[in-house]
Structure formats: structure tokens, C-alpha cells
PANU-21263 format. One record per residue (C-alpha): y, z, x. Coordinates in steps of 0.25 Angstrom, whole numbers, plus 5000, padded with zeros to 4 digits. Example, Ala and Ser with C-alpha at 12.3 -4.5 7.8 and 13.67 -1.06 7.14 Angstrom:
<recs>
v: 4982, w: 5031, u: 5049
v: 4996, w: 5029, u: 5055
</recs>
This chain:
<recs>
v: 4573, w: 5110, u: 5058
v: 4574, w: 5113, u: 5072
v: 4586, w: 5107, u: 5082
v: 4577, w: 5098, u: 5088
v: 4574, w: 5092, u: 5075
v: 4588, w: 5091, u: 5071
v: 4593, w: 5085, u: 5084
v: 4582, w: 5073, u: 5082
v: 4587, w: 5071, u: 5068
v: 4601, w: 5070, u: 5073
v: 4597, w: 5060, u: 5085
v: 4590, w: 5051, u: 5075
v: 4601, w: 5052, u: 5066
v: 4610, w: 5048, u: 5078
v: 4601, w: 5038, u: 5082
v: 4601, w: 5029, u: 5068
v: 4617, w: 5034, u: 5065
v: 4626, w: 5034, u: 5076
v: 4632, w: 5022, u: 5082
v: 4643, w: 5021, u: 5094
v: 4643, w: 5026, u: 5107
v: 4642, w: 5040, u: 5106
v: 4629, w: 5037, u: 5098
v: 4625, w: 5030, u: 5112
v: 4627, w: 5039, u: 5120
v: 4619, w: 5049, u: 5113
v: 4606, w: 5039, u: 5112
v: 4608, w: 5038, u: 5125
v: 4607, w: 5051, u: 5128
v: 4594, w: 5053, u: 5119
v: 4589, w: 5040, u: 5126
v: 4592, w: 5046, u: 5139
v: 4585, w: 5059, u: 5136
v: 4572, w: 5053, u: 5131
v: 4570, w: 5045, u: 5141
v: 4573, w: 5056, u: 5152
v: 4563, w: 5064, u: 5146
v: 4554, w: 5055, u: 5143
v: 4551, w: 5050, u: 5157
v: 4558, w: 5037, u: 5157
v: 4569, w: 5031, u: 5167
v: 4581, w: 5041, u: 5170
v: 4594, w: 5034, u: 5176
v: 4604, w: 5039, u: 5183
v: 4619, w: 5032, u: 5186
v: 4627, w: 5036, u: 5198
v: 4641, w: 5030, u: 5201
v: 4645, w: 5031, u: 5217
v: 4657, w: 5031, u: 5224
v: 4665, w: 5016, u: 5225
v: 4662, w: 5008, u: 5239
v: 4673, w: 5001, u: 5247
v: 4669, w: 4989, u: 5255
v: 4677, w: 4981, u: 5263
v: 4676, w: 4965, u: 5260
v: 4669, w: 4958, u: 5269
v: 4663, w: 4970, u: 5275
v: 4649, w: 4964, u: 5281
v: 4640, w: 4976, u: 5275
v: 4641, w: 4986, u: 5265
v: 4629, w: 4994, u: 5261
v: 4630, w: 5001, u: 5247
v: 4616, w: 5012, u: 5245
v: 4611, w: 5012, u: 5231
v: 4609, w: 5028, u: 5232
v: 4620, w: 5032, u: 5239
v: 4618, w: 5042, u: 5249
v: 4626, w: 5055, u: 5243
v: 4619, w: 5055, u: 5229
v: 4606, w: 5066, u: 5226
v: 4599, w: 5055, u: 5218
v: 4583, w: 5056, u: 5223
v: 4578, w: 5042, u: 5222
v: 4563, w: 5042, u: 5219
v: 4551, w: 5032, u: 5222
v: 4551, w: 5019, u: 5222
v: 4567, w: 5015, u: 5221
v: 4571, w: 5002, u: 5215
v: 4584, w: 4998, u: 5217
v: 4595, w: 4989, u: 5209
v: 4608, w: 4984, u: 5212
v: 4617, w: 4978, u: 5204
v: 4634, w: 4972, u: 5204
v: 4641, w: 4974, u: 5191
v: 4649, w: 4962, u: 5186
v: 4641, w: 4953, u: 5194
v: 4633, w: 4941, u: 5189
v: 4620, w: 4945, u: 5195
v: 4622, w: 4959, u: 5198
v: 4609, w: 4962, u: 5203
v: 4609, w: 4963, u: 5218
v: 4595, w: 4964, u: 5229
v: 4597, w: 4976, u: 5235
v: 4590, w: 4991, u: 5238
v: 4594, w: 5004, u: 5242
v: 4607, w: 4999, u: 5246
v: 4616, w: 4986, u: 5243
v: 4621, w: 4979, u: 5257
v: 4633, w: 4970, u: 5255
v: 4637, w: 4961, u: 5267
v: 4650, w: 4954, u: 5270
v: 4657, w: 4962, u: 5256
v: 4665, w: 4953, u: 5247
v: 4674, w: 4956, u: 5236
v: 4666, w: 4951, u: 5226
v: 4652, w: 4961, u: 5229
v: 4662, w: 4975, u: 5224
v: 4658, w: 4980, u: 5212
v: 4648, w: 4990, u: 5207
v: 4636, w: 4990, u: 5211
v: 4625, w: 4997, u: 5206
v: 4609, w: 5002, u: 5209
v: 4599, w: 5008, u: 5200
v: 4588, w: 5015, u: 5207
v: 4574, w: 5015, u: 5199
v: 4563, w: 5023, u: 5205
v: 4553, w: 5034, u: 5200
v: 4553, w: 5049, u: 5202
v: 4544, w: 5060, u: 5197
v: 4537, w: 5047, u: 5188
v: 4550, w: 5044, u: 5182
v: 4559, w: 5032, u: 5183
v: 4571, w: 5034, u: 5188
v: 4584, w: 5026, u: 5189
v: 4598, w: 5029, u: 5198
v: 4610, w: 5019, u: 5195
v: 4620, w: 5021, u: 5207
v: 4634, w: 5012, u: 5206
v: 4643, w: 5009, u: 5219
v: 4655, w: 5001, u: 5218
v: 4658, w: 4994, u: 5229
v: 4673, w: 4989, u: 5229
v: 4678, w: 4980, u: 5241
v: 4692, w: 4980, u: 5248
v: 4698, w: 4976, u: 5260
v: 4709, w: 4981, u: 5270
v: 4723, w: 4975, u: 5268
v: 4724, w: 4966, u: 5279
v: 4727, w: 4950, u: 5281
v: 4735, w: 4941, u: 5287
v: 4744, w: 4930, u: 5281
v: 4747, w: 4916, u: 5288
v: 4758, w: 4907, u: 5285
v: 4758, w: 4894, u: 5290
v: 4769, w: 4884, u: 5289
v: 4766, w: 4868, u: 5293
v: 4775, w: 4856, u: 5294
v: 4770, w: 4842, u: 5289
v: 4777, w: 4829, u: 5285
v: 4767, w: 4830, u: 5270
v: 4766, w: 4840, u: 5260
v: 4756, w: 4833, u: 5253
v: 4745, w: 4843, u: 5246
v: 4733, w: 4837, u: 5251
v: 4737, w: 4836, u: 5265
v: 4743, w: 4850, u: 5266
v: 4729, w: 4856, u: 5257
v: 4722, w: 4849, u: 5269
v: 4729, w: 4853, u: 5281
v: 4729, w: 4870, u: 5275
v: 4715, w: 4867, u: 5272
v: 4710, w: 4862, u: 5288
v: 4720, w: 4873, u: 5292
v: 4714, w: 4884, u: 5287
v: 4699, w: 4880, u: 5290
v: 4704, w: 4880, u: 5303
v: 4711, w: 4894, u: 5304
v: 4701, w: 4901, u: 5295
v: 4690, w: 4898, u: 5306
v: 4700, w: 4905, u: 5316
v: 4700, w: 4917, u: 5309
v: 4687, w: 4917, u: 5304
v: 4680, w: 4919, u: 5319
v: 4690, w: 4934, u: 5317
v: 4684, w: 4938, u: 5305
v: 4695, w: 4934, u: 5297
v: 4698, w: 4926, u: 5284
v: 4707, w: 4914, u: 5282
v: 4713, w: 4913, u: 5267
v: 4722, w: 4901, u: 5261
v: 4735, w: 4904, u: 5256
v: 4746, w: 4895, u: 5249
v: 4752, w: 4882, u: 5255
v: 4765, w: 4878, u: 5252
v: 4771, w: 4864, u: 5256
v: 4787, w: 4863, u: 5257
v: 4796, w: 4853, u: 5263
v: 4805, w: 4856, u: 5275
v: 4821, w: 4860, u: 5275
v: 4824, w: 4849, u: 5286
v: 4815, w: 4838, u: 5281
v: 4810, w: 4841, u: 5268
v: 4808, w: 4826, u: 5266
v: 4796, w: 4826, u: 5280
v: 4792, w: 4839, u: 5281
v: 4787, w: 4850, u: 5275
v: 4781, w: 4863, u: 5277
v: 4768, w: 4868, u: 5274
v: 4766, w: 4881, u: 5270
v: 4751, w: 4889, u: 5274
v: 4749, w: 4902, u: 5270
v: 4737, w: 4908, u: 5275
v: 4729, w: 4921, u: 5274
v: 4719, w: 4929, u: 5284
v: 4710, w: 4939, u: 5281
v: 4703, w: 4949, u: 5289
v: 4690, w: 4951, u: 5282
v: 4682, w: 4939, u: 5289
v: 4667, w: 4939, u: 5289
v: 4665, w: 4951, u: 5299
v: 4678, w: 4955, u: 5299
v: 4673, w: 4971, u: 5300
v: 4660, w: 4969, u: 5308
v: 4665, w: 4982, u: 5317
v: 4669, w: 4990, u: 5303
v: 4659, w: 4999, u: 5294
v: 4661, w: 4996, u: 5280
v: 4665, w: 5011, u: 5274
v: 4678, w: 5016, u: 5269
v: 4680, w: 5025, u: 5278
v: 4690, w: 5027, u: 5288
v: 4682, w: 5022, u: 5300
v: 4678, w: 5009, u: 5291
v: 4694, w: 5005, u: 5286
v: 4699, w: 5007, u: 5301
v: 4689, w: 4997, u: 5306
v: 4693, w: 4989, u: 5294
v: 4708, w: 4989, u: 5297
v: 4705, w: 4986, u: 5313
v: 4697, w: 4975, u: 5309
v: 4709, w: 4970, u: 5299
v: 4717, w: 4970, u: 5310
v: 4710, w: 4963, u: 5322
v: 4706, w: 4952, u: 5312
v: 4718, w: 4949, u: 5307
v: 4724, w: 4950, u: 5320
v: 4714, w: 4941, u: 5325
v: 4717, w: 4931, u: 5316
v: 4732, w: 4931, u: 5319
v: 4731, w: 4928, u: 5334
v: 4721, w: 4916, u: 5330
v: 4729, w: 4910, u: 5321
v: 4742, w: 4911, u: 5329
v: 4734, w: 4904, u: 5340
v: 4730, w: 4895, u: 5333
v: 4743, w: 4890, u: 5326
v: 4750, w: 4891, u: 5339
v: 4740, w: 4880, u: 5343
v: 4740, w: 4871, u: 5332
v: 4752, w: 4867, u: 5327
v: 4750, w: 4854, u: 5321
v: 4740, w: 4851, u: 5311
v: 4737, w: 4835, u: 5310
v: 4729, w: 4831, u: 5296
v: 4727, w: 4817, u: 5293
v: 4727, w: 4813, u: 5279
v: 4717, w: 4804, u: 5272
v: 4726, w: 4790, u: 5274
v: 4724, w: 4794, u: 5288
v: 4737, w: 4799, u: 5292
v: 4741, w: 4813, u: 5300
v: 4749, w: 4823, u: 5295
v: 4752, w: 4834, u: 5304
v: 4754, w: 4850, u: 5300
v: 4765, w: 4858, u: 5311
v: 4764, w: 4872, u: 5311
v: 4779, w: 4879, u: 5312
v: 4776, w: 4891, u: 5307
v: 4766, w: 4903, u: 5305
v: 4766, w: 4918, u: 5303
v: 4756, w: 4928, u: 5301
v: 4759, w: 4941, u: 5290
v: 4750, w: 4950, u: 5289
v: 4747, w: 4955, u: 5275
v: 4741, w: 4970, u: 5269
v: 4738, w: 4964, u: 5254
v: 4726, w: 4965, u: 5246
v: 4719, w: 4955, u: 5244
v: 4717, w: 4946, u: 5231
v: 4707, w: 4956, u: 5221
v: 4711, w: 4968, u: 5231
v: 4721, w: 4980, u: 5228
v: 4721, w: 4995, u: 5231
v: 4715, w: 5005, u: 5225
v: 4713, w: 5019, u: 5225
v: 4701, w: 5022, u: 5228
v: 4702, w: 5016, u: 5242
v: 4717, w: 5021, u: 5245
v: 4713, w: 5031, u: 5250
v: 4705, w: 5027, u: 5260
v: 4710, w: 5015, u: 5262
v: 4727, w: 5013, u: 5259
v: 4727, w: 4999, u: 5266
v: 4712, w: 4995, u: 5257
v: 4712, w: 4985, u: 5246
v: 4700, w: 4987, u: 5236
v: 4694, w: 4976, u: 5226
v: 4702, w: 4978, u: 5212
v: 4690, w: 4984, u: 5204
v: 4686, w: 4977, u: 5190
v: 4697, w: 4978, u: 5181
v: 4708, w: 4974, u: 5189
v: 4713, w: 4963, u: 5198
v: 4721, w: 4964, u: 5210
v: 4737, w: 4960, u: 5211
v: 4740, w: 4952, u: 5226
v: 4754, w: 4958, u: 5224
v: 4752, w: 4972, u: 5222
v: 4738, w: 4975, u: 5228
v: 4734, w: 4982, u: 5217
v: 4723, w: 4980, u: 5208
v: 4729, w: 4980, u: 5191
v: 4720, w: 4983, u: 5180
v: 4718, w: 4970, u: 5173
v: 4728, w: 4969, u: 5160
v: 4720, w: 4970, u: 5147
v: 4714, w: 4956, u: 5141
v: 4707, w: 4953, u: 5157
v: 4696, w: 4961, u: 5164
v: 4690, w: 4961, u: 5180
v: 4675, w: 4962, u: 5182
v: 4674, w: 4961, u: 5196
v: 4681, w: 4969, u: 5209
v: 4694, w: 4961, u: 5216
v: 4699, w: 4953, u: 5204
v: 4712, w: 4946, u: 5205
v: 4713, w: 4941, u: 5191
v: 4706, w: 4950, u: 5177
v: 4699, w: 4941, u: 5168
v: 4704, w: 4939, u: 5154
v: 4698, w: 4942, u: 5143
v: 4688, w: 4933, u: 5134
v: 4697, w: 4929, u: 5120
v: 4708, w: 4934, u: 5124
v: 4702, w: 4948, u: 5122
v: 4709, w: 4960, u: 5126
v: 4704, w: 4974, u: 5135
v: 4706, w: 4989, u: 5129
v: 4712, w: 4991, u: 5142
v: 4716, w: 4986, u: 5155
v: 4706, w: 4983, u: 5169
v: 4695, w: 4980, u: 5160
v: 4682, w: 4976, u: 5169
v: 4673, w: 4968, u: 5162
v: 4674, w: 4958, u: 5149
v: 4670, w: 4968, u: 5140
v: 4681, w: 4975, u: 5139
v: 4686, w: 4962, u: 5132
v: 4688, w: 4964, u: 5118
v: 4693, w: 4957, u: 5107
v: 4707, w: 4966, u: 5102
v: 4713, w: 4956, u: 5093
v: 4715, w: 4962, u: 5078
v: 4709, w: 4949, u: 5068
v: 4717, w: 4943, u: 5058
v: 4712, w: 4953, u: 5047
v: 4713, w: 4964, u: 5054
v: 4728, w: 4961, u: 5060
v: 4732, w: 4959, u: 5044
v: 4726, w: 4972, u: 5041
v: 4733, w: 4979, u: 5054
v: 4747, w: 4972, u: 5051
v: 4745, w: 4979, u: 5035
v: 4742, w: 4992, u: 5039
v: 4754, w: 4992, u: 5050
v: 4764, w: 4988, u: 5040
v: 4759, w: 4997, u: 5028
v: 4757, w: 5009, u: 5036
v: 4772, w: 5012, u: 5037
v: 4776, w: 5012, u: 5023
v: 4764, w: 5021, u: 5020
v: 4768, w: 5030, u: 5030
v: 4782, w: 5031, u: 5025
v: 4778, w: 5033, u: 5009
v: 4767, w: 5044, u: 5014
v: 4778, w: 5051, u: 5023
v: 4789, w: 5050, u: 5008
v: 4777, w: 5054, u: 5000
v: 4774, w: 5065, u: 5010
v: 4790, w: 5068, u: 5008
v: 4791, w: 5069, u: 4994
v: 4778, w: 5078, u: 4991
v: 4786, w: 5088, u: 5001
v: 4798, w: 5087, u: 4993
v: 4791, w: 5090, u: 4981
v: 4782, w: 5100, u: 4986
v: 4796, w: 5108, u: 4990
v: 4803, w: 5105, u: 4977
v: 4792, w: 5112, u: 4970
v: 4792, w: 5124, u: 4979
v: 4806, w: 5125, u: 4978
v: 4806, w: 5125, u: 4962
v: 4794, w: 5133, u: 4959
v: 4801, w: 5145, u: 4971
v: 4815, w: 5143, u: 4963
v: 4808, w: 5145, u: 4948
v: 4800, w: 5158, u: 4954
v: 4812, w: 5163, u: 4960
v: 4820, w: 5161, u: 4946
v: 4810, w: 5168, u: 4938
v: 4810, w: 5179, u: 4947
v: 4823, w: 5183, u: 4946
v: 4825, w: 5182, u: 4931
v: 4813, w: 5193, u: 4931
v: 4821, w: 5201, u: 4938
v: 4835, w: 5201, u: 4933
v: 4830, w: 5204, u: 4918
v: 4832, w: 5219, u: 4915
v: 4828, w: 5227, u: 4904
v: 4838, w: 5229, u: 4893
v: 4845, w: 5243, u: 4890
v: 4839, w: 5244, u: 4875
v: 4824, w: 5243, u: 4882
v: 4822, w: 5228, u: 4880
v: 4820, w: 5218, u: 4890
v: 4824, w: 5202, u: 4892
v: 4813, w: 5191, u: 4892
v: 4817, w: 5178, u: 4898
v: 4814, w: 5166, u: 4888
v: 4812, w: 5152, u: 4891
v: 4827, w: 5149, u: 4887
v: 4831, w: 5160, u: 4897
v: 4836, w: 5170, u: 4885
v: 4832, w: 5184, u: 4885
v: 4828, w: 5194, u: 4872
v: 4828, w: 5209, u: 4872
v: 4814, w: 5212, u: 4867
v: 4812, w: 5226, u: 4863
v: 4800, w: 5235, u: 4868
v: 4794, w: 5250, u: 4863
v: 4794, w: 5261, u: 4875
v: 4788, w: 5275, u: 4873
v: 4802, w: 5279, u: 4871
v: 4803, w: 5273, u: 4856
v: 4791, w: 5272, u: 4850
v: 4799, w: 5272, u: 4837
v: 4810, w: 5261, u: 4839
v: 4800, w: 5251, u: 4836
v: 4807, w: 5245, u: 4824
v: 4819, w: 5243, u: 4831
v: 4810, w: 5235, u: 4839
v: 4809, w: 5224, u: 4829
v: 4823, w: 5218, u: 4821
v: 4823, w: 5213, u: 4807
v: 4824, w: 5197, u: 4807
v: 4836, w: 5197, u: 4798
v: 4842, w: 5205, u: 4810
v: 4838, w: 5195, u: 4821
v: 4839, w: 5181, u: 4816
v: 4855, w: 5182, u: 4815
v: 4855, w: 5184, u: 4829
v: 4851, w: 5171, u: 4835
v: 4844, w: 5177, u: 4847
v: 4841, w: 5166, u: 4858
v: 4829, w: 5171, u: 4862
v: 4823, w: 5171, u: 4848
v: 4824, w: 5155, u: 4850
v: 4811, w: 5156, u: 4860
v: 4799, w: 5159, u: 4853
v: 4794, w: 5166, u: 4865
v: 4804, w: 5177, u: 4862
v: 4803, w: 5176, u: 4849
v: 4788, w: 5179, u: 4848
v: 4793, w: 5193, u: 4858
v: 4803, w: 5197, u: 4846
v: 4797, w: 5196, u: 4832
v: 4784, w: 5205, u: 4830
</recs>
């Protein structure tokens, strides 16, 4: 049989045997093979380099093919894009995917299959960008403090509420973003009876709807000093306008549904301006070094801490799909993860040991012990008796050696034979140099049986003497 025919007998064997994934990735490869040379579809996957945009930035162009890749497209191009994790991934666009006004929620990965013809053959290129969004450190915090003769929750929601409509048109004419903050309601050290302060916190952004009209958006040098200059006037911008304007206005009259007025006094405000990430923003290496003063989107599989401006993996038993979470999902059932800053539901799993099983555990963890320590005892004691037995069978050998050679040879010619009760017999033998003593050899009875000879007691010695 040849090795082609041997290496189809083996693939079929394969094919109807194996299971698990190495058996997959070697159909795979069959699969792919055949269909390479048989004309069909070949498909090719390319993974490029990760995109930084800067939210809110007003157009960011992504190319399917990017421009430093040797991949020759061929006639007739169709072109499909698609958004990972999303519940309708599939996006309208060719060539290139143009994104206006950037939001937090558009990063992911994107990705675009090319399908087009060449040499009469159907081809398909798959090309993945990620696009990740992040923002320069930069806002402006705004602490507010009003005195009224009423701390009543409704009227205090209401009179925050018309004053931040009317400072978020302020700053929205400079490109800029009014967010609420927390409101606290306390009554005064010298009348803490009439009076109380009303506590505003307030927060400006600089990343307004055409914040960075004069900016390019690239990571580059160019594109993040633009950035920074735009940061800067913006906020600046929105500090002299607010300052003018509470200068202005310092009461506040709101009158309540019975149609009374209570009137708001502004004693006090102060402006800090803060370099945090925001909320779902931390810093990450791959734009450090580019950017030290950058806070990106925390990526899928983690969620971002406000106190540290970092992003953490998320703990085992939650996952994050999507980019810029602040709080991982927990896990179906209680279920628990293999690991930590899993991404997606699937890497759920159900870890708990049944009832059956935890039974079974429990006996094996609590007879394995003892079984150990009678195997290590019986392990000890077979040593020991393999050591004794050596010991006693070198002693014998060493004992018989010695009795052989401390017996000499008599002065009369005759020599000493060992018996079993350790008593020795002069036994006479014939030499060329008396062939005629022969009869001497051989005593009469009467002669020996007075004598009481202790070797004739063993028959052995016995059967030696008499002829």
C-alpha cells in the first residue's frame, strides 16, 4: 500500500474516531485544503492596530483596507461591517466607516469582510479595527452655596432644577457641558431655626458639541496639542461667564404652588478645577505614551474605579461586554468565572460540586490520609525485612566460610568432617604411600562400640565409617 493510501485511511479513521478540539482543528485543515483546491471561497483574517478617538470628536473616518497592507482587492468588491457585542451589529457603510460627533458607546471592534472575485475565484478578506474612545483630563467643578428661609425637598429640586437650565444654556453657546452634581440642605450656626444653606455642586465639561472644530482627530502630537488648547479656552470660557453671571444674580425668587415666593441668596461660589477621569474612563498603557494626561475607555472585562483612575479587572462570578463600564455584570445563578476580567456571559459556568459528588469528594479527602500512612508503614516494614534477610544470609555465608578454613588435616593422615551436630570424625584414607595398611583402615566392632564416639550418633558419619 502506498503513503497516499495510508494517509486516506488514517483521515477517515479520524474522521469517524476523534472527538475534541484537536480533532477540529485537524478537519479544519482538511476542510480548508479541499476547498483551497477545489476552487471555492478562500478567506483571509487580518487584525490592525487599535484607534484612539477622542469623544465628541465631530468625524472619524475608519478605511476597511488600511493603507499599509499588500492585500490586492480584486473585481467587484462587496463590502460588510459589522460591531461586536451590539444588538444589531450590522452597520451601512463601504470602503470606509465615517463616524460623526464620537460617543463612548460607538468603541469596540469593528470589523469588514471584503468579497470580491479574482483569477475566477471568490475571495474573502476579513479586516478588525478597534476603535477605543478617550478623553483629555480636564473639567471644572462649581460649588454653589444659597441661603433660603425653607429646606423643603420639592422646593430646593425645583429652584436646582431652573438653575441649571439656565447656566447649562450659558456654557453651551462655549462649547461646553453643564452636569449635575449632589445638593445638600443644612440649617444655619446663627439661626438654625429660619435659615438654612443650600448646598449645589455642579460640574462643567469641555467637550460640548463642537468643542474641537479647529482640532484633527489623530493621536498624534499636533492633534492632542490642539486638544489641550481647546480644554483650556473652553473651560476658561465657561469660568468667566458663570462668574458674571452669579455676580449679576444673586437672588433667586421661585414661587411655590400655594402662591407664595421663596427667595434663594447666593453667598458663596468657587470654582476648582479638576484632572480626574471621567466615569468608565482610567489610564491605560497603550496610550501613556503618547498621551500621560489621556484617559481611555476601560475595555471589556473591566470597569473603572472614580477613585483611583484606573481601570480593575472584574472579580470572578461578573463580566463587562462593552467599552467604558463602571459596574461588571454578575453572573447568571450565581455562577462563577475561571478567572478574572471575563467579557462576555460565556465565560459563566456552573462551579458548584452537587450533593453526590461533594459526598464522594469529602470520602476520598478523608480516607486518603490513612492510606497514605499504611502504604508509607508497609513501605517501611518490607525494607526492614528485605535488610534482615540480607543481613542474616551474608552472617551464615560468612560463618561457613570460616569453619572451612580453620579445619586442618590431622598428623595421622586423616581429616575432620563437620556434622550436623558440629562434631567432627577422623576418617581414614589410602595414599600411594601405603597401599598395604589397608586393614588398619577398618577396626573390628567389638573395638569401636566401647568407645561411644559422638560422631557415630549421625548416620551421615556413620554411613562414612563402616564399609
Amino acid at each position: 500500500m502506498s503513503y497516499r493510501g495510508v494517509g486516506v485511511a488514517l483521515g477517515v479513521i479520524i474522521f469517524f474516531l476523534c472527538e475534541g478540539p484537536g480533532c477540529a482543528l485537524f478537519l479544519d485543515l482538511y476542510k480548508s485544503d479541499n476547498e483551497t483546491s477545489s476552487g471555492q471561497a478562500h478567506v483571509e483574517e487580518k487584525e490592525t492596530g487599535l484607534n484612539f478617538v477622542h469623544i465628541g470628536a465631530k468625524e472619524f473616518t475608519v478605511p476597511c483596507k488600511p493603507a499599509k497592507t499588500d492585500v490586492v482587492i480584486g473585481m467587484n468588491p462587496i463590502y460588510n461591517w459589522s460591531l461586536e457585542n451590539r444588538e444589531s451589529p450590522s452597520l451601512q457603510a463601504g470602503a470606509s466607516l465615517i463616524l460623526h460627533e464620537f460617543h463612548a458607546e460607538e468603541s469596540g471592534r469593528y470589523t469588514c469582510s471584503i468579497s470580491f472575485t479574482k483569477e475566477d475565484q471568490l475571495h474573502t478578506v476579513t479586516f478588525s479595527h478597534t476603535v477605543v474612545g478617550y478623553h483629555i483630563r480636564g473639567e471644572l467643578q462649581v460649588l454653589l452655596i444659597f441661603q433660603s428661609h425653607s429646606c423643603d425637598k420639592s422646593l430646593t429640586h425645583e429652584f436646582v432644577k431652573i438653575l441649571h437650565a439656565q447656566l447649562s444654556q450659558l456654557v453651551s453657546h462655549l462649547h461646553c457641558e453643564l452636569l449635575s452634581g449632589s445638593t445638600n440642605c443644612f440649617p444655619t450656626v446663627e439661626k438654625p431655626l429660619d435659615e438654612f444653606n443650600l448646598q449645589v455642586e455642579l460640574k462643567v465639561t469641555p467637550f460640548g458639541k463642537g468643542w474641537d472644530k479647529s482640532c484633527y482627530p489623530q493621536v498624534d502630537l499636533m492633534a492632542l496639542e490642539c486638544y489641550r488648547s481647546a480644554v483650556q479656552n473652553n473651560l476658561q470660557q465657561a469660568k468667566e461667564a458663570m462668574t458674571e453671571f452669579m455676580d449679576k444674580n444673586k437672588h433667586f425668587p421661585l414661587r411655590t404652588s400655594n402662591g407664595s415666593h421663596v427667595s434663594f441668596v447666593n453667598t458663596f461660589f468657587n470654582f476648582l478645577e479638576d484632572g480626574k477621569c471621567q466615569d468608565g474612563y482610567g489610564q491605560t498603557q497603550e496610550l501613556q505614551a503618547h498621551c500621560p494626561d489621556c484617559c481611555t475607555l476601560c475595555p471589556p472585562g473591566t470597569y473603572s474605579v472614580a477613585t483611583t483612575d484606573s481601570c480593575v479587572l472584574c472579580p470572578i462570578g461578573s463580566y463587562s461586554l462593552h467599552y467604558g463600564t463602571t459596574l461588571c455584570i454578575s453572573c447568571p445563578n450565581s455562577w462563577l468565572t475561571s478567572h478574572p476580567g471575563a467579557r462576555t456571559s460565556a465565560d459563566c459556568m456552573n462551579m458548584k460540586v452537587p450533593p453526590s459528588h461533594r459526598f464522594s469528594v469529602l470520602m476520598v479527602a478523608f480516607s486518603v490520609p490513612p492510606l497514605g500512612c499504611l502504604c508509607l508503614i508497609v513501605i517501611c516494614c518490607y525494607c526492614f525485612r528485605r535488610r534482615w534477610q540480607k543481613r542474616r544470609s551474608s552472617t551464615i555465608v560468612d560463618g561457613q566460610t570460616k569453619v572451612q578454613e580453620e579445619a586442618p588435616a590431622s598428623a595421622d593422615g586423616t581429616a575432620l568432617v563437620a556434622s550436623e551436630e558440629h562434631h567432627s570424625l577422623p576418617l581414614p584414607f589410602s595414599t600411594s604411600e601405603h597401599p598395604d595398611n589397608e586393614g588398619d583402615m577398618f577396626p573390628f566392632p567389638s573395638k569401636l562400640e566401647p568407645q561411644a564416639l559422638p560422631g557415630l550418633a549421625n548416620p551421615a558419619t556413620r554411613s562414612l565409617v563402616l564399609p
